[in-house]
SEVEXLO-10831 format. One line per field, with one value per residue (C-alpha): x, y, z; residue number from 1. Coordinates in Angstrom, 1 decimal. Layout:
BEGIN
east: X_...
north: Y_...
up: Z_...
seq: NUM_...
END
This chain:
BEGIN
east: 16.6_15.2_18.5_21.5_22.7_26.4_28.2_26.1_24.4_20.7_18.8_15.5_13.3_10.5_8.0_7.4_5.2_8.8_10.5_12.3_14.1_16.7_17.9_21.9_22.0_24.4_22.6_19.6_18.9_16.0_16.0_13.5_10.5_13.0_16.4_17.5_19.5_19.7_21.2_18.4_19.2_19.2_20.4_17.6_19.1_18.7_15.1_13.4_9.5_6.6_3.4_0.4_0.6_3.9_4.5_6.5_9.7_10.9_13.8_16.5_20.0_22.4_25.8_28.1_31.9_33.4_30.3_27.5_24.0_20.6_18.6_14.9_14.1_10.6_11.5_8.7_9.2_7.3_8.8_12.3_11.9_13.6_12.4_14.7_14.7_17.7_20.4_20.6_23.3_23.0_21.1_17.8_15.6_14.0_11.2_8.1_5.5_4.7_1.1_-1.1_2.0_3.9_6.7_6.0_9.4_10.4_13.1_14.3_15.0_12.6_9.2_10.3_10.7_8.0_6.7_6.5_4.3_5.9_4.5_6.9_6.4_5.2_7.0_6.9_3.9_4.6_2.0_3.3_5.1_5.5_3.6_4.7_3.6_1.9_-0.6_0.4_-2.7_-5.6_-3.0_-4.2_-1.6_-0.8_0.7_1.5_3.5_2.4_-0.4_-1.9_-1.9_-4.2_-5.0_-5.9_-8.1_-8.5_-12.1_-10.2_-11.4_-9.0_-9.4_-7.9_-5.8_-5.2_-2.4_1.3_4.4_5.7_2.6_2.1_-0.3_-1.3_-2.6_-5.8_-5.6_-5.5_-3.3_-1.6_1.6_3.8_5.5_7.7_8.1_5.6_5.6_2.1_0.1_-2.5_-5.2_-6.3_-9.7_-10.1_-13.4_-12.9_-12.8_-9.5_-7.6_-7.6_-4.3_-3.0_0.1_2.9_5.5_8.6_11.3_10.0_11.9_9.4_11.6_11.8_14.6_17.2_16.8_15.2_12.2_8.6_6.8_3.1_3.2_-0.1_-3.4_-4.0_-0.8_2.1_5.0_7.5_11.5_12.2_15.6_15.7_14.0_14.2_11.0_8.5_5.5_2.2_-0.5_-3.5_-4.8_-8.3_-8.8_-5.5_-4.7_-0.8_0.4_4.5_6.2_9.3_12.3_15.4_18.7_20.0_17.5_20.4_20.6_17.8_15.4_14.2_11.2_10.1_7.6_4.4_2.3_-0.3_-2.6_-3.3_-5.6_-7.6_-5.7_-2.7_-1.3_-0.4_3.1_4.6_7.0_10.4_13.9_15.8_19.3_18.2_18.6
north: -29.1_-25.9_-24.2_-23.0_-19.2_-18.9_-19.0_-16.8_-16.7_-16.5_-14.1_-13.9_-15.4_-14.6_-16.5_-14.5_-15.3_-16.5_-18.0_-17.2_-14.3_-14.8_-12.1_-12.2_-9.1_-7.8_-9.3_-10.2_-13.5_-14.8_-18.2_-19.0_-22.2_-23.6_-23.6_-20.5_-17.9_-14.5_-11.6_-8.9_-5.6_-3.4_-4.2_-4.1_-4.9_-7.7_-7.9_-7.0_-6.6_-7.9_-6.7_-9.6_-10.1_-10.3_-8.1_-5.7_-6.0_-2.9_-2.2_-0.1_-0.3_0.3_1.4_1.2_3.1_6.7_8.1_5.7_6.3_4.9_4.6_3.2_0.6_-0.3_-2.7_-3.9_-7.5_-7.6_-5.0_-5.0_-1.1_0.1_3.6_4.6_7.6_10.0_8.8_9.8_10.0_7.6_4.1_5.3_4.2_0.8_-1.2_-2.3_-3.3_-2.8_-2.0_-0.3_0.5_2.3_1.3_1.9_2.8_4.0_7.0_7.2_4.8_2.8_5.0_7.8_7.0_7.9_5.7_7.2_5.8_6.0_6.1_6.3_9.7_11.1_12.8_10.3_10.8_11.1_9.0_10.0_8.5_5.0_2.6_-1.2_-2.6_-2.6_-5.9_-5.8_-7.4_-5.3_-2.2_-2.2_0.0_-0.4_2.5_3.7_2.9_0.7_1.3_3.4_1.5_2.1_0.1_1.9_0.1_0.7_1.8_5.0_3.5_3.8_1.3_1.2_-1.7_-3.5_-5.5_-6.1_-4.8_-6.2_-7.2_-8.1_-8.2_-11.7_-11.1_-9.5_-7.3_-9.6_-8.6_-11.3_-11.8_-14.5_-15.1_-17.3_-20.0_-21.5_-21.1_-19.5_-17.0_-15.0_-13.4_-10.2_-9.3_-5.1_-6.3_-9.2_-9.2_-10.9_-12.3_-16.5_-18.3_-21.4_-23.3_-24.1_-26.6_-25.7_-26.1_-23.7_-20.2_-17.3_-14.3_-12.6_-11.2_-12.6_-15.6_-18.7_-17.0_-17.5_-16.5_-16.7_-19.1_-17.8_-15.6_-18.2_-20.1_-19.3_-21.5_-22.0_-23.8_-26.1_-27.2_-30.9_-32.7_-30.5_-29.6_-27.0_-26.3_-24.8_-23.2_-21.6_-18.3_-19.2_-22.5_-23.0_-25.8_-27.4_-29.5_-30.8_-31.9_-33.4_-32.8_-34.2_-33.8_-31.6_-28.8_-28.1_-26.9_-24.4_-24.5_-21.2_-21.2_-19.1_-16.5_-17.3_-15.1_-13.8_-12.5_-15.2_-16.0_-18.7_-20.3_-20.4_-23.5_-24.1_-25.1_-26.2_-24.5_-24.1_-24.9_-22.5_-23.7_-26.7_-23.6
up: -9.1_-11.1_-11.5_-9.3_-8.5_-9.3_-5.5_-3.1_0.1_-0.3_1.7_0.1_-2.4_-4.5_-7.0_-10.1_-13.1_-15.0_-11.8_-9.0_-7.6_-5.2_-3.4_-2.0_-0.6_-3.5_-6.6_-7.2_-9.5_-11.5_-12.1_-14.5_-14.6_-17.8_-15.6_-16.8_-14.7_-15.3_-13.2_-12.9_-14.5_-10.9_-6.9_-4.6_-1.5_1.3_1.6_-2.0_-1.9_-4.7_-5.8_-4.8_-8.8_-9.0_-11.5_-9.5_-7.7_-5.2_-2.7_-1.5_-2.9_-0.2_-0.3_2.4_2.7_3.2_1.6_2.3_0.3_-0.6_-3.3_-3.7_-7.0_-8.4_-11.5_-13.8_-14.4_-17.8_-19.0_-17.4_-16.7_-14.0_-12.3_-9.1_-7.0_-6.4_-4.1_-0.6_2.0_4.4_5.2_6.1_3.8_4.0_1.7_3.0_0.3_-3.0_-3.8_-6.5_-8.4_-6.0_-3.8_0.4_1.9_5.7_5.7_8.8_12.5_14.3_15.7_14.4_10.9_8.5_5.6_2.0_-1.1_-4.4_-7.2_-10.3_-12.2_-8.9_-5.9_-3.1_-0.3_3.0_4.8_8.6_11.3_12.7_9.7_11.0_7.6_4.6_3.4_-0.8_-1.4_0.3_0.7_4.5_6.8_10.4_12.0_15.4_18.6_21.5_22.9_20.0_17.2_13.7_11.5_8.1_5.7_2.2_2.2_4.6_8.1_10.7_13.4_16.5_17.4_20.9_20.0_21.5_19.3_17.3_15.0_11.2_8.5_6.3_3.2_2.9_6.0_9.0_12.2_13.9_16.3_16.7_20.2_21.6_24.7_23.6_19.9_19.5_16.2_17.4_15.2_16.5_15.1_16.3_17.0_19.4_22.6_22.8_20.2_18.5_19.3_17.7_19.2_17.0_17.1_19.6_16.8_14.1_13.0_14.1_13.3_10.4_10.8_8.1_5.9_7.2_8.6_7.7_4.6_3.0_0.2_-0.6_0.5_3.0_4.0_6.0_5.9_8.5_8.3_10.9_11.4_13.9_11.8_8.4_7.0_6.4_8.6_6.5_8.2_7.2_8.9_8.0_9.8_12.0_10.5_10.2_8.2_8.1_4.9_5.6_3.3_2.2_3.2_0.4_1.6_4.2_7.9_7.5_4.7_3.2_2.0_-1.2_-0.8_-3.6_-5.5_-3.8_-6.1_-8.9_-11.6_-11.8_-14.3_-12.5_-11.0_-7.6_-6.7_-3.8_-1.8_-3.3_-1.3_-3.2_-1.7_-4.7_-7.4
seq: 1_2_3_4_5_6_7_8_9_10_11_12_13_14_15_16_17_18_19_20_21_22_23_24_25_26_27_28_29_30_31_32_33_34_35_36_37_38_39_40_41_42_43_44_45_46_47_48_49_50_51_52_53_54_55_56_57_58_59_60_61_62_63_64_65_66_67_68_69_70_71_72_73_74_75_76_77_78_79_80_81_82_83_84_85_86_87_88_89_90_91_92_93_94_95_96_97_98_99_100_101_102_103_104_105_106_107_108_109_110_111_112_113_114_115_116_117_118_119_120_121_122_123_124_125_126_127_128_129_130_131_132_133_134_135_136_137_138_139_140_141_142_143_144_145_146_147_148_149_150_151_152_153_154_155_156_157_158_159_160_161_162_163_164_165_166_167_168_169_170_171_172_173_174_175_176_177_178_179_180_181_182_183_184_185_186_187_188_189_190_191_192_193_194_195_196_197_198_199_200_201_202_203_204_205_206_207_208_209_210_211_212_213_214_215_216_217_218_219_220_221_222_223_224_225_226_227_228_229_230_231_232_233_234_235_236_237_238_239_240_241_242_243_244_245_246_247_248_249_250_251_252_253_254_255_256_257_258_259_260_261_262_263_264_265_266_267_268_269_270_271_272_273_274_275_276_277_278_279
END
C-alpha cells in the first residue's frame, strides 16, 4: 500500500514525478512515493489533465447551485503556482490536454463547442469549432464532425481523416477507435487504405466515460480494468500485443488504473500500474 486518501470516491488518477494525484471530483489528492498525503492547493474538477512530463496539472473547477460557474486551472507541480482564468457563468467549459505550457479547453456543447489554448499570461486562443482531442505529447489535434474530420499535426499539416466518431489519439499522434460487440481497437493510419484491428477480450471496460475506463500507462501502452476475473489488460499500439496481470482481491469490483508519465527521461524508472483504491 503507498498511502490512503481520507474517505472519497476516486474518479481519476495521475502519476507525477512526486506521486500520485487522485482526483474525487471535489478535491484533488497527491499522495506522494514516501506515503505522504497532501491536499493540492486548487480544485480541478472530475477529470484533471497532465502535461507528457508531468509537470503540469490543468482542469476546470465547476460549481454547481443558484448561480452555477466555471473556472479553468493550470497548476505547476514544481512550483505549486497556480494560474486560473476568470469565472464564468455556467458549465461550459471543459479540459482536454495540457501541452507546451498551455491548458486546451472546449467552451461550449458537443460539435458546436470550440476548443481554446491557454497559455498563462496570455489571452486564451480560439482554435475553432469541433476539436475531439488533443495528443499532450506530440500536441497533434483532431477536429471536425463526421465525415470531415482533420487531423492537425504539429509540423501545421492538416490531414484528412476517414474515421467513425467517436475517435481518440495515443500518445504521439496515432488515431484509433475502440468499439464494442466484439471488443475490438483499430489504428487508423490517414494513409491506409483501411484501418489495423486487434480483438480484445469481451470483459474489458472500453469507455471512458467515468472512472474505471482505460488509460496509457505510457507512450506505448494502454491499460484496460476488467472486472470477472479482476485484472488489468496492457496492450501496446505498436505491436498489438496483450498481456493480463491478474490482481488481488483488495483491488475491488473495478480496478482503476493510474494514468503514467508519458514523457520520461531516461533515467526514470518504470513502475507498474498502480490500483489506487490501495492508496
Amino acid at each position: 500500500m503507498l498511502g490512503r486518501v481520507p474517505g472519497q470516491h476516486v474518479h481519476h488518477a495521475l502519476e507525477i514525478r512526486d506521486g500520485v494525484v487522485v482526483s474525487t471530483g471535489e478535491v484533488a489528492w497527491l499522495v506522494r512515493w514516501d506515503g505522504e498525503v497532501a491536499r493540492l492547493p486548487v480544485e480541478l474538477g472530475f477529470a484533471p489533465v497532465r502535461s507528457a512530463d508531468g509537470g503540469l496539472l490543468g482542469g476546470v473547477r465547476s460549481h454547481v447551485g443558484r448561480h452555477s460557474w466555471d473556472q479553468p486551472h493550470l497548476l505547476d507541480l514544481d512550483t505549486g503556482e497556480v494560474t486560473s482564468l476568470p469565472r464564468a457563468d455556467g458549465l461550459t467549459r471543459r479540459p482536454l490536454a495540457v501541452h507546451g505550457g498551455a491548458l486546451y479547453f472546449t467552451e461550449g456543447t458537443y460539435y458546436d463547442a470550440t476548443t481554446y489554448r491557454w497559455l498563462p499570461g496570455y489571452d486564451p486562443e480560439p482554435l475553432g469549432p469541433g476539436t475531439w482531442a488533443v495528443d499532450p505529447l506530440s500536441g497533434t489535434r483532431s477536429s471536425g464532425g463526421p465525415g470531415w474530420y482533420t487531423l492537425h499535426t504539429p509540423d501545421g499539416a492538416q490531414v484528412p481523416l476517414a474515421v467513425e466518431a467517436p475517435h481518440r489519439l495515443a500518445p504521439g499522434g496515432i488515431v484509433y477507435t475502440l468499439r464494442n460487440n466484439p471488443n475490438t481497437i483499430a489504428i487508423h493510419d490517414p494513409a491506409a487504405i483501411a484501418p489495423t484491428r486487434y480483438r480484445l477480450p469481451d470483459d474489458m471496460q472500453l469507455s471512458s466515460v467515468g472512472p474505471g475506463g482505460p488509460v496509457w500507462e505510457s507512450a506505448s501502452t494502454l491499460v484496460f480494468p476488467t472486472q470477472h476475473p479482476s485484472r488489468l489488460v496492457r496492450w501496446n499500439v505498436h505491436t498489438g500485443r496483450l498481456d493480463e496481470y491478474p490482481l488481488p482481491h483488495s483491488a475491488g469490483y473495478l480496478p482503476l488504473p493510474i494514468a503514467g508519465i508519458l514523457d520520461r527521461d531516461e533515467d526514470w524508472p518504470d513502475r507498474a500500474p498502480l490500483d489506487p483504491h490501495a492508496t
